[in-house]
Residue, then its C-alpha position, 0 to 999 in steps of 0.5 A: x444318871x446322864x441325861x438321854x441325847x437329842x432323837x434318842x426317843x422316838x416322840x422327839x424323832x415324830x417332831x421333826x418334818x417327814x422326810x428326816x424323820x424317815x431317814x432317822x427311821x428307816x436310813x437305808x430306804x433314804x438311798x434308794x432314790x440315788x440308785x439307778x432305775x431297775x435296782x432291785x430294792x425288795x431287800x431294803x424293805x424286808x423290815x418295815x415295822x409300823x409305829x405300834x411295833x417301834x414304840x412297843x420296842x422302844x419301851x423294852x429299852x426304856x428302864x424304869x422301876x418294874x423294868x431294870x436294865x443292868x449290866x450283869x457280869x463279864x466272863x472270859x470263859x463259858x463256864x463264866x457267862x451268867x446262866x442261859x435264862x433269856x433269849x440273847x443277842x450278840x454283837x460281834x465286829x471289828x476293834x474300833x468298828x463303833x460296837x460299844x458307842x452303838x450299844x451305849x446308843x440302844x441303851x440311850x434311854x436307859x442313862x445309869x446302864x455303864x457301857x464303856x466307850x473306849x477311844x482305844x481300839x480293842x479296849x474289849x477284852x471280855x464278853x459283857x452282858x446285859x440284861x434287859x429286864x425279864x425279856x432277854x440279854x444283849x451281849x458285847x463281844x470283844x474285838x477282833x483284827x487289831x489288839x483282839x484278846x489272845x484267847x479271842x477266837x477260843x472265847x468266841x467260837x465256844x460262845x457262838x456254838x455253846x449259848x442256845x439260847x442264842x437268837x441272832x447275831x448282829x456283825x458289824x461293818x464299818x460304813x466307811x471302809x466296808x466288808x474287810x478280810x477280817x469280816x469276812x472270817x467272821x463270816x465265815x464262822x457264822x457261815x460254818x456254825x450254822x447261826x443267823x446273823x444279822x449285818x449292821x453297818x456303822x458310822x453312817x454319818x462319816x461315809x459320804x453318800x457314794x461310799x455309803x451306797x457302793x458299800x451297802x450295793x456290795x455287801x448286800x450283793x455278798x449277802x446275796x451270793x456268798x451267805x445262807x445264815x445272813x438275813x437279807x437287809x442291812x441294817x444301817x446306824x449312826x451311834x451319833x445322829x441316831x439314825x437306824x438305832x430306833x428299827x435296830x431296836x425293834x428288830x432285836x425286840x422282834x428276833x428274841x420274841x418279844x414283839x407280835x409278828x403281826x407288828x413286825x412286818 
């Protein structure tokens, strides 16, 4: 297996000095110093887990003999997908939005887990899903906008209203350019179906500050106005500098049931 990158694990991000710890940790609590005075910044905090909660997640990610972390199977259809045993995650977002390199990130400490990573936009065409030991399953979702698989919004739309044991949906945004026309369809159909949805946005490493914080100050005013299945903090990752990856891993413990809530909040 590869070897597990720099700050992938939580003891190699504790070495480092407080302020870039905490900004590893908790990215989008690093922007609220740049916010004017008086902007509320409740929903920046919503998910603030302690050390406990990080590191009991952080295991769950963490294979071993008595804990595989396996990808499964692929399926283009419903009648395809494994059974519905586990409690699932989803991960939904546009065709080159960085959805496999943030998995692949998730899965750091588990090197001999194959996620592909494609420089060609679109390259998923199927649901692939992975399980993680006894305690539930992460689904990779194909693309859409650009070179999405023809049969996309039928595999999607019977996916999202059919798998109940669906937990939380995670939609990705890209930090860069934001909330697009096509993100906001994808909304719009978690909207309609009724399901939670969690907003991830990627590549934060590429977005300059002032992009970063026009993005995540109108997304989170979008949240705020146009959502009712959405919860209300961002979630912001870089799949590069591993920032956001470690509170992204606890909340996916915490929506499947699998830490104590009394760690969570």
């Amino acid at each position: 297996g590869r070897a597990s990158p720099a700050l992938a694990a939580l003891s190699q991000v504790l070495r480092l000095e407080r302020s870039r710890r905490s900004a590893i940790v908790f990215p989008l609590q690093k922007l609220e110093r740049h916010l004017a005075p008086g902007t509320d910044t409740a929903r920046f905090r919503l998910f603030q887990p302690g050390l406990a909660a990080l590191q009991r997640a952080e295991a769950l990610f963490r294979s071993d003999r008595g804990h595989p972390i396996d990808y499964v199977s692929s399926a283009v259809r419903m009648d395809h997908a494994p059974p519905p045993a586990l409690p699932e995650v989803c991960f939904i977002g546009r065709s080159n939005v960085g959805k496999s390199s943030l998995i692949r990130a998730l899965f750091s400490l588990a090197p001999e887990v194959e996620v592909r990573v494609s420089k060609t936009p679109g390259h998923t065409k199927k649901m692939n899903f992975f399980k993680v030991g006894k305690y539930f399953t992460l689904v990779d979702m194909p693309g859409y906008g650009y070179r999405a698989p023809q049969d996309f919004v039928e595999m999607v739309e019977a996916y999202l209203q059919e798998r109940h044991n669906l937990k939380r949906t995670f939609l990705l945004v890209d930090g860069v350019v934001g909330l697009q026309k096509t993100d906001h369809i994808a909304v719009e159909m978690l909207e309609e179906f009724g399901i939670p949805y969690v907003m991830v946005l990627t590549k934060i490493d590429r977005a300059s500050r002032g992009v970063l914080l026009k993005n995540v100050l109108e997304i989170q005013e979008f949240v705020k106005e146009s959502t009712q299945g959405c919860f209300p903090q961002l979630f912001l990752v870089s799949s590069v500098e591993f920032s956001g990856v470690h509170l992204l891993r606890c909340f996916v413990a915490h929506v499947t049931g699998n830490l104590p809530s009394i760690e969570a909040s």
